[in-house]
VEXKETOR-367643 format. One record per residue (C-alpha): residue number from 1; x, y, z. Coordinates in Angstrom, 1 decimal, always signed. Example, Ala and Ser with C-alpha at 12.3 -4.5 7.8 and 13.67 -1.06 7.14 Angstrom:
2
NODE | fitor | xx | yy | zz
NODE | 1 | +12.3 | -4.5 | +7.8
NODE | 2 | +13.7 | -1.1 | +7.1
//
This chain:
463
NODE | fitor | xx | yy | zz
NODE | 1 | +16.8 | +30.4 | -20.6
NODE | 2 | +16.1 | +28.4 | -17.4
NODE | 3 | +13.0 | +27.0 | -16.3
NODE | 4 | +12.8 | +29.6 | -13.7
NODE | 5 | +12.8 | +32.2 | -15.8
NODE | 6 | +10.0 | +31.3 | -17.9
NODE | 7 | +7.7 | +30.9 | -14.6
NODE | 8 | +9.0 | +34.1 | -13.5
NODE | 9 | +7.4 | +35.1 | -17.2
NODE | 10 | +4.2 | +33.4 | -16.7
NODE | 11 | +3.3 | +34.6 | -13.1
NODE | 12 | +5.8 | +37.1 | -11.8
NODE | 13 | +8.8 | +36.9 | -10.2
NODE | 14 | +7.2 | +37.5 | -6.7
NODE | 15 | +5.4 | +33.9 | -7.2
NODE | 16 | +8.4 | +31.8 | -7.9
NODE | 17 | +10.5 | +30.5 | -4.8
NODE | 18 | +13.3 | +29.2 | -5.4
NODE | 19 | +15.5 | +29.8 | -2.1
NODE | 20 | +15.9 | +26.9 | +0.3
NODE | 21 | +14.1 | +29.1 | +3.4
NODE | 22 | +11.3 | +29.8 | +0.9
NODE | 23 | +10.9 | +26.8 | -0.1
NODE | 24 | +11.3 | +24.9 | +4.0
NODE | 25 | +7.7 | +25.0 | +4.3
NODE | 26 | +6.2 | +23.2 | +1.3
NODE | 27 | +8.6 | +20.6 | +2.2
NODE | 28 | +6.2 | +18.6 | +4.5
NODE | 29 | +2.6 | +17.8 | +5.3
NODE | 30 | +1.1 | +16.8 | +8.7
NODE | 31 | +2.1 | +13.3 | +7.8
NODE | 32 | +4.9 | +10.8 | +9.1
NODE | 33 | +6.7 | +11.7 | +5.9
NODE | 34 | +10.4 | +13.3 | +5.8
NODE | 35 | +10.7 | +16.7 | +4.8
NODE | 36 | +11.8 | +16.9 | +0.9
NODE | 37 | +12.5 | +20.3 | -0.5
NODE | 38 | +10.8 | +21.1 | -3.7
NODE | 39 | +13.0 | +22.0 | -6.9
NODE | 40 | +10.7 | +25.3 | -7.0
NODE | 41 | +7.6 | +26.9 | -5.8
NODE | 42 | +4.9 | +28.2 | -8.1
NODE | 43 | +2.0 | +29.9 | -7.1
NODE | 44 | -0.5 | +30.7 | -9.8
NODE | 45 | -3.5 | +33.0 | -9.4
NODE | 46 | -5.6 | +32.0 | -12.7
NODE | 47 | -6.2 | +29.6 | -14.9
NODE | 48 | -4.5 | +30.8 | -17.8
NODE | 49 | -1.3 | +30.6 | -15.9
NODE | 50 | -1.9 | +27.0 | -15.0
NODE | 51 | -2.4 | +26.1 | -18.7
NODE | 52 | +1.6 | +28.0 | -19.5
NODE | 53 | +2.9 | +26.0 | -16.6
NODE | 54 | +1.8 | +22.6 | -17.3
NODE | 55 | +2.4 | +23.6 | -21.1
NODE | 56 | +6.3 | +24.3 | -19.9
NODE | 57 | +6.4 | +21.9 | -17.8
NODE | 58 | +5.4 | +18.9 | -20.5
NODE | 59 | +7.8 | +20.3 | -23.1
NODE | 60 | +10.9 | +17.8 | -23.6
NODE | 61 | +13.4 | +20.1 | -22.2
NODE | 62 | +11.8 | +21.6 | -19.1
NODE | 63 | +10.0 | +18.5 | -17.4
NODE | 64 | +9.9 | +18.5 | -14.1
NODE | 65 | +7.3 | +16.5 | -11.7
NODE | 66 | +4.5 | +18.4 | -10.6
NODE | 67 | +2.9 | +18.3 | -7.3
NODE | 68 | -0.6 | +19.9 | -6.6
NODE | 69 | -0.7 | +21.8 | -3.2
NODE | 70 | -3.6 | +23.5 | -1.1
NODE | 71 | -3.1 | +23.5 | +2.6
NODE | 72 | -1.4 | +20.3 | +2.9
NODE | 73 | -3.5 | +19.3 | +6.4
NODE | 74 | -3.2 | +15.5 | +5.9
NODE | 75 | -1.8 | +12.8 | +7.5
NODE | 76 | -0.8 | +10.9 | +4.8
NODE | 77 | +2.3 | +12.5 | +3.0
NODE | 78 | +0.2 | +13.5 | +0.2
NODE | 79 | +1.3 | +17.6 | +0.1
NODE | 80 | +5.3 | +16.3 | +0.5
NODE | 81 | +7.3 | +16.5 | -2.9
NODE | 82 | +8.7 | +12.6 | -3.1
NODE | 83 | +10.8 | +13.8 | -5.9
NODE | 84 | +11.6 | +17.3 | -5.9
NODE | 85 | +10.2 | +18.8 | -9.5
NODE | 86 | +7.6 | +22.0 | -9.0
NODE | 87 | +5.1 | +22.1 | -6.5
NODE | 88 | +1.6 | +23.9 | -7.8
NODE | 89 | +0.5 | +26.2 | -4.9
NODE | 90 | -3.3 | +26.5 | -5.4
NODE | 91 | -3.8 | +29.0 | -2.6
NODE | 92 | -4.1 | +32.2 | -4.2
NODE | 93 | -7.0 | +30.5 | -6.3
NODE | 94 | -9.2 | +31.2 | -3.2
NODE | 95 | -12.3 | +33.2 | -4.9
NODE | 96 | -15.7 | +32.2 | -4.5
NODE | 97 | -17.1 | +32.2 | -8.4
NODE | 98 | -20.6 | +32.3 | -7.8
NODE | 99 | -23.2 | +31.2 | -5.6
NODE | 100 | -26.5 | +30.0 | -7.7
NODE | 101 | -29.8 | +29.8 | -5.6
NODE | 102 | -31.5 | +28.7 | -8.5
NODE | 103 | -29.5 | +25.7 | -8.9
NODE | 104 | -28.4 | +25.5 | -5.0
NODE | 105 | -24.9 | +25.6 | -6.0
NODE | 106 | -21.8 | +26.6 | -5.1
NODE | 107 | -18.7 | +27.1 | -7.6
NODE | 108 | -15.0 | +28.1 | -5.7
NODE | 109 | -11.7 | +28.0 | -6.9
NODE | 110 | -9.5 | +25.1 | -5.8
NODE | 111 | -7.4 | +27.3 | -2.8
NODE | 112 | -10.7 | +28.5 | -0.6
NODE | 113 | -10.8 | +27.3 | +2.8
NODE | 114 | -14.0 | +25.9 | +3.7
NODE | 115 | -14.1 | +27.9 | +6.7
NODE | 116 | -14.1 | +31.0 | +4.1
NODE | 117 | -16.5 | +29.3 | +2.4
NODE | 118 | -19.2 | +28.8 | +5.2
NODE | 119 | -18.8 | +32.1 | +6.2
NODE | 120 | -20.4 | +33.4 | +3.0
NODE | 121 | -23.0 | +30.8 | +2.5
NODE | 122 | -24.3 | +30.9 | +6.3
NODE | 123 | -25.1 | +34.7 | +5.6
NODE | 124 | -27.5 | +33.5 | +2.7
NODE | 125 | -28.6 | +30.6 | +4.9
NODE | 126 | -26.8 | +27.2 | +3.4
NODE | 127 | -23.9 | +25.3 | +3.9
NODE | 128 | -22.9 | +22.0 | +2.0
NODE | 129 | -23.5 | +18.7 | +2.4
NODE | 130 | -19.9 | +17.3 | +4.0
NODE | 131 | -17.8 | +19.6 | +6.0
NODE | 132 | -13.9 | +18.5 | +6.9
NODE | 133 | -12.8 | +18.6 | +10.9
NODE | 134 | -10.0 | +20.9 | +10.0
NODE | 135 | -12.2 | +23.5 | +8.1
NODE | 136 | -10.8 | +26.2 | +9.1
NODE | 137 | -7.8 | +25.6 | +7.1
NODE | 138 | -8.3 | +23.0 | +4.9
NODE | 139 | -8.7 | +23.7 | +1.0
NODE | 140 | -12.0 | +22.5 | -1.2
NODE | 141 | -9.6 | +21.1 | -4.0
NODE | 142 | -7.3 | +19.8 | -1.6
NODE | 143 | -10.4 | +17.7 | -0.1
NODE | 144 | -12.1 | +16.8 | -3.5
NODE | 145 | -8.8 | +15.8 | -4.9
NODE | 146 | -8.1 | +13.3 | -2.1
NODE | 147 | -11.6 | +12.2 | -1.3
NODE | 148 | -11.6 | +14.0 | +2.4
NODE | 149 | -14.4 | +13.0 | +4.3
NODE | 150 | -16.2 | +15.0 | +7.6
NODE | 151 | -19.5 | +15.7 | +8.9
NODE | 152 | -22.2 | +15.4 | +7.4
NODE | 153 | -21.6 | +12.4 | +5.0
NODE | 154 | -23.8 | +9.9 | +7.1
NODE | 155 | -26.8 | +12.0 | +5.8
NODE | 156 | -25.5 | +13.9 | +2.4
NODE | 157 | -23.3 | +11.4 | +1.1
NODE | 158 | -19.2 | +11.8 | +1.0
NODE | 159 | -17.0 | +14.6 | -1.2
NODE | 160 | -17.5 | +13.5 | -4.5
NODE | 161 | -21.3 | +13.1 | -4.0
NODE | 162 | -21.7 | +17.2 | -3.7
NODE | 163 | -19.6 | +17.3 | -6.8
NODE | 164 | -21.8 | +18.6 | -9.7
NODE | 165 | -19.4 | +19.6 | -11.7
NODE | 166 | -14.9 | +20.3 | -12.2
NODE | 167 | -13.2 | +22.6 | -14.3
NODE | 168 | -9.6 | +20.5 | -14.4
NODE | 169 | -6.5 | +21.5 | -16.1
NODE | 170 | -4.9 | +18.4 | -18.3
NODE | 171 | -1.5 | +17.7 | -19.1
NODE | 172 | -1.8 | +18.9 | -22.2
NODE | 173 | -2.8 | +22.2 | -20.9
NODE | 174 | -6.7 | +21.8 | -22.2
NODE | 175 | -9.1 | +23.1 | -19.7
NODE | 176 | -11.8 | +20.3 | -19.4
NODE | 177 | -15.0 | +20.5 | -18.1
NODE | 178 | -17.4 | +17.9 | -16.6
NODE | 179 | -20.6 | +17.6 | -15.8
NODE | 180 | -23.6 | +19.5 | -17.0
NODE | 181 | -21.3 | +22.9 | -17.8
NODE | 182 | -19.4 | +21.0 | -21.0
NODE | 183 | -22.1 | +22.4 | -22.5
NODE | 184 | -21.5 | +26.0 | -23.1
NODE | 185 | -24.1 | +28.5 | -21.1
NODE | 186 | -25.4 | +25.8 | -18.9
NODE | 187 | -25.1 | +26.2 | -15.6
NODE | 188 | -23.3 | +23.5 | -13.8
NODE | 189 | -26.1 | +21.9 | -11.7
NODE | 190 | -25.8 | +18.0 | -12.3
NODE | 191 | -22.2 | +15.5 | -12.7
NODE | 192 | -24.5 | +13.2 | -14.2
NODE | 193 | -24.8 | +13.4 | -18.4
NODE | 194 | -24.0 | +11.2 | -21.2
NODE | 195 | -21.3 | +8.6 | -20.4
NODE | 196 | -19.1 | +7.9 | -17.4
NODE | 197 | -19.0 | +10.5 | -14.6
NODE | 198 | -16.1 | +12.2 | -15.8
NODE | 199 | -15.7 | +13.9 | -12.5
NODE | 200 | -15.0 | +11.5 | -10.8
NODE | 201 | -11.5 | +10.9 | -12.8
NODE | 202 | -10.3 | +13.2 | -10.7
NODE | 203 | -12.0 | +12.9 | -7.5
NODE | 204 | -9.5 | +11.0 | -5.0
NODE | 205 | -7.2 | +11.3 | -7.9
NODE | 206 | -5.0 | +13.5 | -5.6
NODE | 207 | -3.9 | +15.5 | -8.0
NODE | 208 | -1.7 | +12.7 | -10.5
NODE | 209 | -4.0 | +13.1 | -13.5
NODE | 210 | -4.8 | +16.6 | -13.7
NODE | 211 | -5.1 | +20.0 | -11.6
NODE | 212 | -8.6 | +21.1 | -10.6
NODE | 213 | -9.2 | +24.7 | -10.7
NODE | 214 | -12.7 | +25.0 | -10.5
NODE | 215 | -15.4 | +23.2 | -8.2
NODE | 216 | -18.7 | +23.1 | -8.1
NODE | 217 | -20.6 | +22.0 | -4.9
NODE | 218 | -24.2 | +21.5 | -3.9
NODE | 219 | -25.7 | +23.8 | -1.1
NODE | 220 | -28.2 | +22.5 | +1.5
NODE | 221 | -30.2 | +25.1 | +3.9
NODE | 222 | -28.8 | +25.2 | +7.3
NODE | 223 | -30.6 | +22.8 | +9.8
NODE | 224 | -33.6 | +23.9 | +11.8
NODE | 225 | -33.0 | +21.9 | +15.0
NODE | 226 | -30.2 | +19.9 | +16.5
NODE | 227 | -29.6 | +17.7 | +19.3
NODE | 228 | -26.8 | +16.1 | +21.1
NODE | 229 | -25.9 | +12.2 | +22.8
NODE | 230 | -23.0 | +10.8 | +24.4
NODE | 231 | -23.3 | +7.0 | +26.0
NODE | 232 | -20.6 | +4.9 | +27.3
NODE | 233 | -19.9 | +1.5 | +26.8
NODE | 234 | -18.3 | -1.5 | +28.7
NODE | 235 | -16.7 | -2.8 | +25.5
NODE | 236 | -16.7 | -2.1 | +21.5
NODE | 237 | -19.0 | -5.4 | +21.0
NODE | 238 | -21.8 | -3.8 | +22.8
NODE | 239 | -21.2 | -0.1 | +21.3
NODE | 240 | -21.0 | -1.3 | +17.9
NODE | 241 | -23.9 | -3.4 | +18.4
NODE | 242 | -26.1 | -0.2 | +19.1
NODE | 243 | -24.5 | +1.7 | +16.4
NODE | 244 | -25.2 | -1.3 | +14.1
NODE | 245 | -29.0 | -0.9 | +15.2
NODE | 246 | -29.1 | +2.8 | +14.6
NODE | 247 | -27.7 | +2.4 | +10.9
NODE | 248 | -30.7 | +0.5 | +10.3
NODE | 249 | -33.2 | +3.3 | +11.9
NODE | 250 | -34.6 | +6.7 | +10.1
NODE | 251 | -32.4 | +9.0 | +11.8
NODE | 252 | -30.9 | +12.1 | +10.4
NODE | 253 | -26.8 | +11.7 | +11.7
NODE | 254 | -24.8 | +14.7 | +10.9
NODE | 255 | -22.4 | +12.8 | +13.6
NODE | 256 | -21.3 | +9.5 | +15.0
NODE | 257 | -18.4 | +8.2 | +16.6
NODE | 258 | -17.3 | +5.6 | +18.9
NODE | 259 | -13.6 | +6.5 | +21.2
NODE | 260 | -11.8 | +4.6 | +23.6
NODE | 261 | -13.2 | +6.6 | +26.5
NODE | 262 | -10.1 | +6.9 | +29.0
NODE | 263 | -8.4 | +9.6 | +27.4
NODE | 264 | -11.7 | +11.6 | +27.4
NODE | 265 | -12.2 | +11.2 | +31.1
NODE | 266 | -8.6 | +12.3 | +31.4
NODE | 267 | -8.5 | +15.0 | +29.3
NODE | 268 | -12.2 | +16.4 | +30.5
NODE | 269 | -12.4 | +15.4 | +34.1
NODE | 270 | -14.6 | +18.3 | +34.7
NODE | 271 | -17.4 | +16.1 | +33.0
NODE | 272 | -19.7 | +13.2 | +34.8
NODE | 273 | -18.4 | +10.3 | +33.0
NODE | 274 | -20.4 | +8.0 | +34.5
NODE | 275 | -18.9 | +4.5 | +36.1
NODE | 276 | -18.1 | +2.6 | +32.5
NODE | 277 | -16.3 | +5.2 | +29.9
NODE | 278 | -12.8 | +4.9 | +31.9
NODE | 279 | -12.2 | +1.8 | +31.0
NODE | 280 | -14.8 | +1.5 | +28.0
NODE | 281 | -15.8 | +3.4 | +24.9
NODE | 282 | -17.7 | +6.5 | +24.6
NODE | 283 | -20.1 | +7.0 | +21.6
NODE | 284 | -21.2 | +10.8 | +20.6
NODE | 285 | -23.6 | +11.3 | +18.2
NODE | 286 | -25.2 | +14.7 | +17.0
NODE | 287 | -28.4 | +14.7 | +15.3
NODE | 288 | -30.3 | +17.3 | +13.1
NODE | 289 | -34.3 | +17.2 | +12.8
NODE | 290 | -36.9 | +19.0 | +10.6
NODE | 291 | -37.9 | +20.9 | +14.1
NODE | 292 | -37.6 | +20.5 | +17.7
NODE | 293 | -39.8 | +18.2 | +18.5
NODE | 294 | -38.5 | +16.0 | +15.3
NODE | 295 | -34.8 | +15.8 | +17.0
NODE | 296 | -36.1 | +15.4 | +20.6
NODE | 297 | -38.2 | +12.2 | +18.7
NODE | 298 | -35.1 | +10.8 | +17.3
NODE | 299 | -32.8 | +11.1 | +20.2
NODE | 300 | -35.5 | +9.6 | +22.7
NODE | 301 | -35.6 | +7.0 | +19.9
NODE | 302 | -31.4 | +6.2 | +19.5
NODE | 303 | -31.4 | +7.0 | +23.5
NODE | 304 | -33.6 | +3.7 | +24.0
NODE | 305 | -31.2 | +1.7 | +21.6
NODE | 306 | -28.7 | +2.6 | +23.4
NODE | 307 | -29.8 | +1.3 | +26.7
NODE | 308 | -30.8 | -2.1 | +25.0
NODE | 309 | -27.4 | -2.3 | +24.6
NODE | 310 | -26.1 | -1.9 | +28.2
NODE | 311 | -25.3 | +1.6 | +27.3
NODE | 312 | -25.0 | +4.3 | +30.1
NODE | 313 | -26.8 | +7.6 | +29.5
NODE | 314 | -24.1 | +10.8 | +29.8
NODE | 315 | -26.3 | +13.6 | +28.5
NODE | 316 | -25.1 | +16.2 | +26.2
NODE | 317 | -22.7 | +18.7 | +27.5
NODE | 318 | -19.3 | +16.5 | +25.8
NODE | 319 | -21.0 | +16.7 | +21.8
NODE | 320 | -22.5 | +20.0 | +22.6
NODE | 321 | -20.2 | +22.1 | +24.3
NODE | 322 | -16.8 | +20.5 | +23.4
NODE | 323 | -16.9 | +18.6 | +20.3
NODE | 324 | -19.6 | +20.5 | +18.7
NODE | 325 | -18.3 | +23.8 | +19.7
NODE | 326 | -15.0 | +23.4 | +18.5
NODE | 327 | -15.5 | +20.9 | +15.3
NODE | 328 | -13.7 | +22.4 | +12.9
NODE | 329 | -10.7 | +23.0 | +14.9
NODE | 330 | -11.0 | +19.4 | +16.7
NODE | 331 | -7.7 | +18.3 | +15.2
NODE | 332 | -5.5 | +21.3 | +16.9
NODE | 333 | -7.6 | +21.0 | +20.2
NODE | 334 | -8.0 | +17.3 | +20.4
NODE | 335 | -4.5 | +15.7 | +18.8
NODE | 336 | -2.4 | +18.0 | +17.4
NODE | 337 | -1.2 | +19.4 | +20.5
NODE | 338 | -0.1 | +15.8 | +21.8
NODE | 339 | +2.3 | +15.7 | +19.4
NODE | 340 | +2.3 | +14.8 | +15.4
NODE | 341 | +0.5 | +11.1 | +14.1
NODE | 342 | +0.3 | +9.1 | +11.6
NODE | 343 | -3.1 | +7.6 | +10.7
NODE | 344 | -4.8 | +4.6 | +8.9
NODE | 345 | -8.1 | +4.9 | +7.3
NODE | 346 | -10.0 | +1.8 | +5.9
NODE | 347 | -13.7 | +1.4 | +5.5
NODE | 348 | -15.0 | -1.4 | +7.6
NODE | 349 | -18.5 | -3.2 | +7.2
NODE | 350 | -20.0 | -2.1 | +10.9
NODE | 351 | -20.0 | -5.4 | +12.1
NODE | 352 | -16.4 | -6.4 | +11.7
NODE | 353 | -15.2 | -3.3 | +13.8
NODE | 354 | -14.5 | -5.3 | +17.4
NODE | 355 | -12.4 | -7.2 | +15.6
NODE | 356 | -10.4 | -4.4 | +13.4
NODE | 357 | -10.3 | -3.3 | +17.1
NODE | 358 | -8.7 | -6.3 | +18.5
NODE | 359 | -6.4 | -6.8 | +16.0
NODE | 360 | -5.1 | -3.0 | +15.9
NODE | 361 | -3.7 | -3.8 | +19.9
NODE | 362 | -2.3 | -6.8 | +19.4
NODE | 363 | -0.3 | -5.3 | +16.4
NODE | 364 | +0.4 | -1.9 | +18.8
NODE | 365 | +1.8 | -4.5 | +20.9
NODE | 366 | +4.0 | -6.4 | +18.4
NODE | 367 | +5.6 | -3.1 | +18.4
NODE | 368 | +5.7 | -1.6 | +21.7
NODE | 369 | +3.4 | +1.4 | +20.0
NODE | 370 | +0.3 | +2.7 | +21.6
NODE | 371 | -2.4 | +3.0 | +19.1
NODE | 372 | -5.6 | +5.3 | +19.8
NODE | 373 | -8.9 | +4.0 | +18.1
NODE | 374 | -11.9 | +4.9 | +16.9
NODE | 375 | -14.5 | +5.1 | +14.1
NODE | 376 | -17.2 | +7.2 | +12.8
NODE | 377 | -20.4 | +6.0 | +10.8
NODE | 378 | -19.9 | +7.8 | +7.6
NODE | 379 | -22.6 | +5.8 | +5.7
NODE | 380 | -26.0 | +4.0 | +6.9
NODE | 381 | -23.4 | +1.0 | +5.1
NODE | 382 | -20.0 | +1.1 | +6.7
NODE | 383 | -17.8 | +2.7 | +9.4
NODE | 384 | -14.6 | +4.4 | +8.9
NODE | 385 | -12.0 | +3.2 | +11.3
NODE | 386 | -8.9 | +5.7 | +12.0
NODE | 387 | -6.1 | +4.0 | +14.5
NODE | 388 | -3.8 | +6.3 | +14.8
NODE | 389 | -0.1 | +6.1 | +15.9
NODE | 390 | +1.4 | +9.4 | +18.0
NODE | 391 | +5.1 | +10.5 | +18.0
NODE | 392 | +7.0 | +12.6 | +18.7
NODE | 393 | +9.3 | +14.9 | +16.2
NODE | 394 | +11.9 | +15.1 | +18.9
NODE | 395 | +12.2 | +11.6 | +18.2
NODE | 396 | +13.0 | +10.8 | +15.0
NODE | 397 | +14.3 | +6.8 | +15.6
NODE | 398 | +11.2 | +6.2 | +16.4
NODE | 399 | +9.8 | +7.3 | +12.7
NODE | 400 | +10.9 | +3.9 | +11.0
NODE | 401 | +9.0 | +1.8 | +14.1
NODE | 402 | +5.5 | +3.6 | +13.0
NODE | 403 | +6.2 | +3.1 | +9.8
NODE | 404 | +6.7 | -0.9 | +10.1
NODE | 405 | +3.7 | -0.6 | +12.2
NODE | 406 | +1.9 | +1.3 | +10.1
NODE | 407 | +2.3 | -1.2 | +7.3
NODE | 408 | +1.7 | -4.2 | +9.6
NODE | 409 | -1.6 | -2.7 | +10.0
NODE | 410 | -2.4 | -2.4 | +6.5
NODE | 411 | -1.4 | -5.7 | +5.0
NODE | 412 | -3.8 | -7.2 | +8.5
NODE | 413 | -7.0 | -4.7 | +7.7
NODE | 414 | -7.0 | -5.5 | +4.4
NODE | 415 | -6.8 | -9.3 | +4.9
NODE | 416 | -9.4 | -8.9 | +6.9
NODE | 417 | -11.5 | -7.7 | +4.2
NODE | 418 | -11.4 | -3.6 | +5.4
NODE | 419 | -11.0 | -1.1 | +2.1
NODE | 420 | -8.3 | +1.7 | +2.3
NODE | 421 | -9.4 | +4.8 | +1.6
NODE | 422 | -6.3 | +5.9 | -0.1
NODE | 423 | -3.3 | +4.0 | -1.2
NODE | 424 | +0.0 | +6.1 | -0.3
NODE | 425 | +3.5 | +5.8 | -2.4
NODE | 426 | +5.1 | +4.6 | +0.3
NODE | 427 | +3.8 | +1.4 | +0.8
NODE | 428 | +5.3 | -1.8 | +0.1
NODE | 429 | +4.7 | -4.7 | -3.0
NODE | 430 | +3.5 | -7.0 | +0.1
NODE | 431 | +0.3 | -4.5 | -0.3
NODE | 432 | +0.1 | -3.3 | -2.9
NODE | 433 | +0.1 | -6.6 | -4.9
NODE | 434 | -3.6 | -7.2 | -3.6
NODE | 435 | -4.5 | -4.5 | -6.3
NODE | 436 | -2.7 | -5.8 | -8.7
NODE | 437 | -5.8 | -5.6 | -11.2
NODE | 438 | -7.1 | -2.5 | -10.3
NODE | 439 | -3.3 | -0.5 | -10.0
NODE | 440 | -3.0 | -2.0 | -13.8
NODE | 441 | -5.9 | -0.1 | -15.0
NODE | 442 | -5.8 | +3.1 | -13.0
NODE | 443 | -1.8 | +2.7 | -14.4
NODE | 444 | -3.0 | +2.2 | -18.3
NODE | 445 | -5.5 | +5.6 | -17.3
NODE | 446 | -2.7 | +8.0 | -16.2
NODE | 447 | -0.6 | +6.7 | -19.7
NODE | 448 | -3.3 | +7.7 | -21.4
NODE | 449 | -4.0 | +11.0 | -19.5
NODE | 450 | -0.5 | +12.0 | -19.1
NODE | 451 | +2.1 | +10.7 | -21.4
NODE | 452 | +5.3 | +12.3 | -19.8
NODE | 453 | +3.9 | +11.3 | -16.5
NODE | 454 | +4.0 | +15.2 | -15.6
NODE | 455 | +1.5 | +15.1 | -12.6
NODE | 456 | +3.8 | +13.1 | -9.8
NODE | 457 | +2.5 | +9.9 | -9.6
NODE | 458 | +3.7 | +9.2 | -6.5
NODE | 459 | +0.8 | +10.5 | -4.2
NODE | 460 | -1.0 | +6.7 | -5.8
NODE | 461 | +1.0 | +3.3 | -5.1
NODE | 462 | +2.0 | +1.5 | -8.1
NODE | 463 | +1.6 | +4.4 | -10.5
//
């Protein structure tokens, strides 16, 4: 019997794709990546059907690798099958298990969107603590299992901090539970018991050590008053000066980010941009306050730090009215309609950012690539810097330039001390080597966790 009858078994033969023009779409993310066509499609609705596949799947004569799909938003090539084997489609898992007041949590299958999911909560008057950019169609286990970031983590703390608990299929088929519902009839209100954090295995884990089929979120009520800042900047040294200084104050971010202001001006020349954002960098920001007259205190407050720092005041229509309004669709307003990109995340210490800045044009240059920049404060601690590099998919030639690029950029961020957020497959030992300690251990974890190496290890360097 072949393997695609026994999934047809497990989950009907509706669920299984198997033709080529089924199949075209899973075969890429949003990422550089080339398109690889999956052996087969699976798309489970419970639990139970998880635990047959995997069970299949890790017998000796039916192993395929397995690749763990939501939405498949990123940039990164993590949704794209690097070796053909099954690709897990979580989508159908898209149920909202219960919302607990009493605990002020929030458990979802792995497949809801989160823009599903704020519609439910706002009605009862929360939302959680980070919220992705692309919302509106990217996945809770997709973000958890990668370690997405968005707004809200300057004040709430990133994904894995609103973890309180995961239900996670193994390898083995067991159905772990971590957190405080391992113990039977508790409610799952706290990560934190006896031991390591279990859960956090798994978060970032992008999916190579197990599948997670259950999350568990904190809920937050919805802010009582917001405000809104933009300021432009003759240079980065000055901008991140200011944002340096406003790290350091009692201000209640929900966002911050710093853009090389021409294309803005382009792009929105219906909007006073003032005399330095053309050729400088803008810096929006969008604060929440316990009332009123507790945001209109903090904004007067970041407003004057901003002008210590040469900054020029351009009120609040850009934040509010465009990148406020349309925040969770900001990727398909703001970039994806100039074409596909590829982009490189690292965490920077605040200070170092002019020169992560410097260095990212000269490299653009080494390669005849323009390369967009920008960073948001995601911490009181650190900034996230995100150069990205556009193309074009009517030019494919070009793919192999951004990719040289790409890794130029990484080997110079990290000698310069920045942290990437993820490691992808596809980059080389000249890396990857700089973890050499750290890939050894995560490599003797996913032995332990996975024997047969079932879960593709691929989506990780160097396991």
């Amino acid at each position: 019997m072949e393997i695609q009858s026994f999934l047809e078994e497990i989950v009907g033969e509706q669920y299984v794709l198997a033709e080529d023009f089924e199949k075209i779409v899973y075969s890429r993310d949003a990422s550089i990546e080339p398109p690889i066509l999956p052996d087969y499609v699976v798309r489970p609705r419970t639990i139970e059907e998880i635990q047959k596949i995997v069970k299949l799947i890790n017998s000796a004569s039916h192993r395929h690798p397995i690749h763990i799909r939501c939405s498949s938003t990123a940039y990164w090539g993590g949704g794209v099958p690097t070796k053909g084997g099954i690709i897990l489609d979580l989508s159908r898992m898209n149920k909202i298990i219960e919302i607990n007041e009493d605990t002020q949590c929030v458990t979802v299958e792995p497949g809801i969107t989160f823009g599903e999911l704020f519609a439910a909560l706002e009605q009862k008057g929360y939302r959680i603590g980070e919220r992705p950019e692309s919302a509106y169609s990217a996945c809770v286990g997709g973000h958890v299992a990668s370690m997405g970031a968005g707004l809200g983590q300057y004040i709430f703390g990133n994904q894995g901090d609103q973890v309180t608990g995961l239900n996670v299929v193994l390898p083995d088929g067991t159905l772990l539970t971590t957190g405080s519902g391992a113990l039977e009839n508790t409610p799952k209100f706290t990560k934190w018991i006896f031991g390591p954090d279990l859960s956090g295995l798994f978060i970032g884990s992008e999916g190579v050590l197990g599948v997670i089929v259950e999350v568990t979120l904190k809920l937050y009520p919805l802010p009582r008053a917001m405000t809104f800042a933009t300021f432009a900047f003759e240079n980065i040294e000055d901008a991140i000066e200011a944002v340096y200084q406003i790290q350091r104050g009692p201000f209640s971010i929900q966002y911050l980010s710093c853009f090389e202001g021409a294309s803005f001006v382009k792009t929105y020349p219906q909007l006073d941009w003032g005399s330095k954002a053309k050729h400088g960098i803008v810096l929006t920001i969008v604060i929440e306050g316990r009332s009123k007259e507790d945001a209109a205190i903090q904004k007067e407050e970041i407003t004057q730090e901003a002008f210590r720092h040469r900054g020029e005041d351009l009120g609040e229509a850009f934040a509010r009215d465009i990148f406020w309004k349309n925040r969770y669709n900001w990727a398909v307003t703001r970039t994806l309609r100039k074409g596909l990109r590829t982009i490189i995340l690292f965490r920077v210490p605040t200070k170092k950012i002019p020169l992560f800045w410097e260095e990212t044009r000269t490299i653009g240059d080494q390669f005849d690539l323009k390369i967009g920049r920008s960073c948001q404060a995601r911490s009181r601690h650190f900034i996230s810097y995100h150069p990205s590099i556009r193309y074009s998919e009517k030019t494919p030639e070009i793919w192999e330039k951004v990719k040289e690029c790409k890794n130029a950029l990484y080997l110079r961020f990290i000698e310069l001390g920045g942290m990437p957020c993820r490691l992808p497959g596809q980059l080389p030992e000249s890396i990857t080597h700089k973890f050499k300690h750290y890939l050894l251990f995560l490599r003797r974890l996913k032995t332990c966790i996975d024997p047969n190496n079932i879960f593709s290890s691929s989506k990780i360097v160097g396991l």
